[in-house]
N, C-alpha and C positions, 0 to 999 in steps of 0.2 A: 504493500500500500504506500509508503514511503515513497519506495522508488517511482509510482505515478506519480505521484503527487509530487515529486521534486522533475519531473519531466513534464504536466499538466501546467504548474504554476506559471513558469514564463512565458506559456503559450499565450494565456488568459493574461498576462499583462501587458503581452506585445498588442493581443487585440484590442483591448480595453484603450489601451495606446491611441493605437490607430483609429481606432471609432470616435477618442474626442479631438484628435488633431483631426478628421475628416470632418467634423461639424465647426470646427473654429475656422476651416477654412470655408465652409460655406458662410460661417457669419459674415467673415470675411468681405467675401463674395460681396454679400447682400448691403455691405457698408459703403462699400466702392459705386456698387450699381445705385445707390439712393442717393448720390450725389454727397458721400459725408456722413450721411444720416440714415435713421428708421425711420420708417415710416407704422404710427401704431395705430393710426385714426380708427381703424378696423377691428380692434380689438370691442371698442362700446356695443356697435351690431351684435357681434360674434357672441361674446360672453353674456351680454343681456338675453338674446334669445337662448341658448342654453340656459340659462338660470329661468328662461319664461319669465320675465319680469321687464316695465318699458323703461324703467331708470333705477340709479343706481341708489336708489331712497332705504331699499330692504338691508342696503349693508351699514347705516347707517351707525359714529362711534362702534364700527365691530372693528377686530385684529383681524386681516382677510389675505390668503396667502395666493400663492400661485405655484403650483410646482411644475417646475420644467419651463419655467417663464420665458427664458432666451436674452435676449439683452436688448430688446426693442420698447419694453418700458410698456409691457402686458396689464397693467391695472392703473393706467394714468388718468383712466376713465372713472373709476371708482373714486371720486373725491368726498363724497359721503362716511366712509372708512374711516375710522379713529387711526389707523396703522396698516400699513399695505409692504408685504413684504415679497418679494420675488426668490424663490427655493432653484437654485438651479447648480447640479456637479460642477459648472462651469464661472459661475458667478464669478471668483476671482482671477479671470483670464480676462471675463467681459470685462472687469476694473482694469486690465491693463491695458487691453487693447482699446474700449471706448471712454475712456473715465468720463469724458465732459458729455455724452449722450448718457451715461446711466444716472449721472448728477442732477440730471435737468427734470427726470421721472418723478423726483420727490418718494421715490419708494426706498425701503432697505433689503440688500439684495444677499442672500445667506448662502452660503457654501456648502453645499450640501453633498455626499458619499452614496455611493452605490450601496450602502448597509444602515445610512444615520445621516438624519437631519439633524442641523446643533438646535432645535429648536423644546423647548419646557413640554413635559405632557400635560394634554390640555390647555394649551396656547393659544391657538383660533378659534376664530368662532363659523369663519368660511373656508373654506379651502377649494380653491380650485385644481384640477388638473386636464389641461386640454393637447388632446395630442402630442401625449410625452410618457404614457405608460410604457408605451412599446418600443422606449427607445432605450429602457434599462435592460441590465444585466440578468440583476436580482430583486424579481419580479415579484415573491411573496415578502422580503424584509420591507421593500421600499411600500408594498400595501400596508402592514403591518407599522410602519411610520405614520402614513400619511393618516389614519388610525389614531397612531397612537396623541397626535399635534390638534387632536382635531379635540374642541369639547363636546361633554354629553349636552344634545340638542344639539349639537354646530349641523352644518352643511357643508356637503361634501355634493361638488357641481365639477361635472363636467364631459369631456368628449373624447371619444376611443375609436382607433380604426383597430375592425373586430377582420379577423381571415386575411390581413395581408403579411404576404409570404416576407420573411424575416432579410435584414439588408443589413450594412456595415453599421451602417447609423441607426437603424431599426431593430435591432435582433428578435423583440418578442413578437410572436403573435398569439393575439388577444382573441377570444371568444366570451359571449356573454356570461356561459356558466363559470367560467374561470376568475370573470371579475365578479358575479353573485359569490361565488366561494371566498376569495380572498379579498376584497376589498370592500364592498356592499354589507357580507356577511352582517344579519340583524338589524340591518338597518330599513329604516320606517325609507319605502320609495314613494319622492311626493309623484317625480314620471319616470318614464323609461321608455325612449324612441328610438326605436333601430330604424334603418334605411339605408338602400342602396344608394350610391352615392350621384348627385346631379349632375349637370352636364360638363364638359370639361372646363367652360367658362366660370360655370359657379358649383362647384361642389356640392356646398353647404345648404343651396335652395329647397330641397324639403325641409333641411331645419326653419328656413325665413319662413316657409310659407306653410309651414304646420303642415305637411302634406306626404306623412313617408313615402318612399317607392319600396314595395313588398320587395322582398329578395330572399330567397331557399337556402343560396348557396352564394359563396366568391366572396366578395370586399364591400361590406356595409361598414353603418356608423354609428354608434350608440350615442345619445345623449342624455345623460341621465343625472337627475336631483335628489337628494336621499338626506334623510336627517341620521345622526348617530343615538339609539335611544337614551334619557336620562338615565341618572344613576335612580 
Protein backbone atom coordinates (compact mmCIF):
# COMPACT_ATOMS: atom_id res chain seq x y z
CA UNK A 1 0.00 0.00 0.00
CA UNK A 2 2.85 2.33 0.61
CA UNK A 3 4.54 1.79 -2.26
CA UNK A 4 1.18 3.03 -4.34
CA UNK A 5 0.66 5.51 -2.44
CA UNK A 6 4.36 6.91 -2.79
CA UNK A 7 3.86 6.21 -6.69
CA UNK A 8 -0.01 7.69 -6.72
CA UNK A 9 0.94 10.82 -4.74
CA UNK A 10 2.98 12.84 -7.31
CA UNK A 11 0.72 11.97 -9.82
CA UNK A 12 -2.31 13.70 -8.01
CA UNK A 13 -0.17 16.75 -7.45
CA UNK A 14 1.28 17.07 -10.93
CA UNK A 15 -2.48 17.01 -11.98
CA UNK A 16 -3.93 19.09 -9.21
CA UNK A 17 -0.98 21.21 -10.60
CA UNK A 18 -1.92 21.45 -13.98
CA UNK A 19 -5.68 21.91 -13.52
CA UNK A 20 -5.01 25.30 -11.60
CA UNK A 21 -2.30 26.66 -13.60
CA UNK A 22 -5.00 25.79 -16.64
CA UNK A 23 -7.69 27.99 -15.11
CA UNK A 24 -5.27 30.83 -14.12
CA UNK A 25 -4.53 30.94 -17.48
CA UNK A 26 -7.84 31.15 -18.67
CA UNK A 27 -8.41 33.92 -16.07
CA UNK A 28 -5.98 35.14 -17.73
CA UNK A 29 -7.25 35.00 -20.93
CA UNK A 30 -10.60 36.53 -19.85
CA UNK A 31 -8.45 39.66 -18.30
CA UNK A 32 -6.69 40.57 -21.46
CA UNK A 33 -9.95 39.95 -23.67
CA UNK A 34 -12.19 42.45 -21.26
CA UNK A 35 -9.92 45.09 -22.02
CA UNK A 36 -8.01 45.03 -18.40
CA UNK A 37 -11.02 44.10 -16.72
CA UNK A 38 -14.22 41.71 -15.62
CA UNK A 39 -16.98 42.01 -16.73
CA UNK A 40 -19.70 40.89 -13.72
CA UNK A 41 -22.89 42.91 -14.67
CA UNK A 42 -24.39 39.28 -15.26
CA UNK A 43 -23.94 37.81 -12.23
CA UNK A 44 -27.55 40.15 -10.75
CA UNK A 45 -29.65 38.04 -13.70
CA UNK A 46 -27.94 34.87 -13.02
CA UNK A 47 -28.00 34.45 -9.24
CA UNK A 48 -31.31 36.34 -8.64
CA UNK A 49 -33.09 33.87 -10.99
CA UNK A 50 -31.47 30.88 -9.25
CA UNK A 51 -32.34 32.19 -5.95
CA UNK A 52 -36.19 32.82 -7.79
CA UNK A 53 -36.05 36.13 -6.13
CA UNK A 54 -36.29 39.96 -8.35
CA UNK A 55 -33.68 41.66 -5.83
CA UNK A 56 -31.27 41.38 -3.60
CA UNK A 57 -33.63 42.55 -0.48
CA UNK A 58 -33.98 38.58 0.91
CA UNK A 59 -30.03 38.63 1.68
CA UNK A 60 -30.44 41.60 3.59
CA UNK A 61 -27.43 42.32 6.91
CA UNK A 62 -26.98 38.30 6.13
CA UNK A 63 -22.90 36.96 6.00
CA UNK A 64 -23.51 35.50 2.08
CA UNK A 65 -20.60 33.54 0.47
CA UNK A 66 -19.95 32.23 -2.90
CA UNK A 67 -17.84 29.38 -3.56
CA UNK A 68 -15.90 28.91 -6.53
CA UNK A 69 -16.59 32.62 -7.05
CA UNK A 70 -13.55 33.28 -9.74
CA UNK A 71 -12.14 36.69 -9.59
CA UNK A 72 -14.74 38.64 -11.57
CA UNK A 73 -16.26 40.13 -8.28
CA UNK A 74 -19.60 37.23 -8.21
CA UNK A 75 -21.62 39.15 -5.47
CA UNK A 76 -21.11 42.82 -6.40
CA UNK A 77 -24.77 42.79 -6.89
CA UNK A 78 -25.62 41.64 -3.45
CA UNK A 79 -25.20 45.09 -1.80
CA UNK A 80 -28.14 44.21 0.70
CA UNK A 81 -25.42 41.70 2.53
CA UNK A 82 -24.06 42.66 5.88
CA UNK A 83 -20.74 40.63 4.53
CA UNK A 84 -20.10 39.02 1.01
CA UNK A 85 -17.33 36.84 0.80
CA UNK A 86 -15.96 35.03 -2.33
CA UNK A 87 -14.49 31.01 -1.30
CA UNK A 88 -12.25 30.28 -4.16
CA UNK A 89 -8.61 27.55 -4.08
CA UNK A 90 -7.53 30.29 -6.17
CA UNK A 91 -8.33 33.59 -4.26
CA UNK A 92 -4.63 34.35 -3.53
CA UNK A 93 -3.38 34.11 -7.12
CA UNK A 94 -6.45 36.25 -8.01
CA UNK A 95 -4.69 38.89 -5.36
CA UNK A 96 -1.61 38.70 -7.33
CA UNK A 97 -2.43 38.71 -10.50
CA UNK A 98 -5.72 41.38 -10.34
CA UNK A 99 -5.33 43.15 -6.83
CA UNK A 100 -6.91 46.41 -8.08
CA UNK A 101 -10.07 44.59 -9.84
CA UNK A 102 -10.76 42.26 -6.72
CA UNK A 103 -10.39 45.74 -4.42
CA UNK A 104 -12.84 47.40 -6.27
CA UNK A 105 -15.60 44.23 -5.45
CA UNK A 106 -15.92 45.45 -1.93
CA UNK A 107 -16.13 41.62 -1.09
CA UNK A 108 -13.49 39.54 1.17
CA UNK A 109 -12.01 36.84 -0.85
CA UNK A 110 -10.92 33.40 1.21
CA UNK A 111 -8.48 30.84 0.28
CA UNK A 112 -9.97 28.07 0.34
CA UNK A 113 -8.34 23.97 -0.07
CA UNK A 114 -9.59 21.05 -1.83
CA UNK A 115 -10.38 19.45 1.83
CA UNK A 116 -11.07 23.10 4.20
CA UNK A 117 -12.50 26.28 3.98
CA UNK A 118 -10.73 28.75 6.73
CA UNK A 119 -14.20 29.78 7.22
CA UNK A 120 -16.05 29.20 11.56
CA UNK A 121 -18.87 26.49 11.46
CA UNK A 122 -21.96 28.01 11.16
CA UNK A 123 -20.77 31.34 9.45
CA UNK A 124 -23.23 32.05 6.71
CA UNK A 125 -26.26 32.60 6.44
CA UNK A 126 -26.38 32.19 2.39
CA UNK A 127 -24.07 30.34 0.52
CA UNK A 128 -23.85 30.20 -2.88
CA UNK A 129 -22.28 27.77 -5.22
CA UNK A 130 -22.61 28.12 -9.14
CA UNK A 131 -20.89 26.14 -11.54
CA UNK A 132 -17.95 25.06 -9.53
CA UNK A 133 -18.90 21.64 -7.86
CA UNK A 134 -17.53 19.96 -10.80
CA UNK A 135 -14.46 21.49 -10.92
CA UNK A 136 -13.13 19.98 -7.50
CA UNK A 137 -11.04 17.16 -6.67
CA UNK A 138 -12.79 16.18 -3.58
CA UNK A 139 -16.10 16.01 -4.02
CA UNK A 140 -17.60 14.61 -0.69
CA UNK A 141 -15.07 16.87 1.85
CA UNK A 142 -15.78 20.17 -0.08
CA UNK A 143 -19.83 19.09 0.25
CA UNK A 144 -19.32 18.40 3.63
CA UNK A 145 -17.67 22.15 4.13
CA UNK A 146 -19.91 23.82 2.37
CA UNK A 147 -22.37 22.08 5.10
CA UNK A 148 -20.51 22.59 7.41
CA UNK A 149 -20.15 27.14 6.93
CA UNK A 150 -23.49 27.10 6.35
CA UNK A 151 -26.20 27.89 9.45
CA UNK A 152 -29.02 25.84 10.72
CA UNK A 153 -31.89 27.67 8.49
CA UNK A 154 -29.05 29.24 6.15
CA UNK A 155 -29.47 28.61 2.36
CA UNK A 156 -27.75 26.90 0.26
CA UNK A 157 -28.52 28.20 -3.71
CA UNK A 158 -27.22 27.25 -6.48
CA UNK A 159 -26.31 25.74 -10.09
CA UNK A 160 -24.72 22.37 -11.39
CA UNK A 161 -23.82 20.93 -14.66
CA UNK A 162 -25.20 17.32 -13.98
CA UNK A 163 -23.73 14.34 -16.87
CA UNK A 164 -20.99 16.26 -18.27
CA UNK A 165 -18.02 14.07 -19.10
CA UNK A 166 -15.06 15.13 -16.63
CA UNK A 167 -12.07 17.76 -18.29
CA UNK A 168 -8.60 19.15 -16.89
CA UNK A 169 -10.58 21.99 -15.37
CA UNK A 170 -13.66 19.95 -14.70
CA UNK A 171 -12.90 16.49 -13.23
CA UNK A 172 -16.28 15.65 -11.59
CA UNK A 173 -19.24 14.62 -13.00
CA UNK A 174 -22.20 15.60 -11.03
CA UNK A 175 -25.65 13.62 -11.08
CA UNK A 176 -28.72 14.79 -9.03
CA UNK A 177 -28.64 11.75 -6.72
CA UNK A 178 -25.03 12.30 -5.84
CA UNK A 179 -25.70 15.98 -4.84
CA UNK A 180 -29.33 14.73 -2.95
CA UNK A 181 -26.77 12.38 -1.08
CA UNK A 182 -23.92 14.49 -0.27
CA UNK A 183 -24.63 17.95 -0.40
CA UNK A 184 -28.61 18.54 -0.07
CA UNK A 185 -28.63 15.48 2.30
CA UNK A 186 -31.82 16.65 4.95
CA UNK A 187 -32.30 19.50 3.75
CA UNK A 188 -35.87 21.40 3.41
CA UNK A 189 -35.94 21.93 -0.91
CA UNK A 190 -37.75 25.28 -1.21
CA UNK A 191 -37.01 24.04 -5.67
CA UNK A 192 -35.34 21.82 -7.72
CA UNK A 193 -35.02 22.56 -11.73
CA UNK A 194 -33.33 20.39 -13.88
CA UNK A 195 -33.15 21.04 -17.66
CA UNK A 196 -31.50 20.50 -20.67
CA UNK A 197 -29.56 23.19 -21.55
CA UNK A 198 -30.79 26.33 -24.05
CA UNK A 199 -29.52 27.35 -27.12
CA UNK A 200 -25.87 27.84 -27.73
CA UNK A 201 -26.57 31.67 -27.45
CA UNK A 202 -28.13 31.50 -24.17
CA UNK A 203 -27.63 28.46 -22.10
CA UNK A 204 -29.31 29.42 -19.17
CA UNK A 205 -32.89 30.50 -20.89
CA UNK A 206 -35.15 27.87 -19.36
CA UNK A 207 -33.75 29.11 -16.06
CA UNK A 208 -34.92 33.11 -17.35
CA UNK A 209 -37.83 31.87 -18.59
CA UNK A 210 -39.07 29.39 -15.85
CA UNK A 211 -39.53 26.85 -18.70
CA UNK A 212 -37.28 23.49 -18.23
CA UNK A 213 -36.57 21.48 -21.47
CA UNK A 214 -37.28 17.71 -20.40
CA UNK A 215 -34.16 15.72 -20.99
CA UNK A 216 -33.73 11.44 -20.02
CA UNK A 217 -30.34 11.51 -20.64
CA UNK A 218 -26.69 13.69 -21.61
CA UNK A 219 -25.96 17.34 -20.15
CA UNK A 220 -28.62 19.17 -18.19
CA UNK A 221 -28.72 21.77 -15.37
CA UNK A 222 -29.84 21.72 -11.97
CA UNK A 223 -30.82 24.71 -10.04
CA UNK A 224 -31.71 24.32 -6.86
CA UNK A 225 -32.63 26.22 -3.26
CA UNK A 226 -32.67 24.30 -0.17
CA UNK A 227 -32.74 25.59 3.59
CA UNK A 228 -30.38 23.54 6.15
CA UNK A 229 -32.90 22.29 8.97
CA UNK A 230 -32.67 24.09 12.49
CA UNK A 231 -31.18 22.78 15.27
Amino acid sequence: MNRVLHILKPLVKHFAGSKTSSETKYWQRQYRAQNHSFHNEFYSKLMLSISDESDDSFLLNKVVADFGCGPRGSLVWAKSAGLRIGIDILATRYLQLFPKELLRHNMVYVTSTELHIPLPDEFCDVVFSVNSLDHVQNLVPMCNELRRILKPGGQLIGSFNLNHPPQKEEPQTLSENTLRKHLFRDYAIKHWWVSAPGNAENIYQPLYSRNPIPSNSGIKYLWARAYKPQL
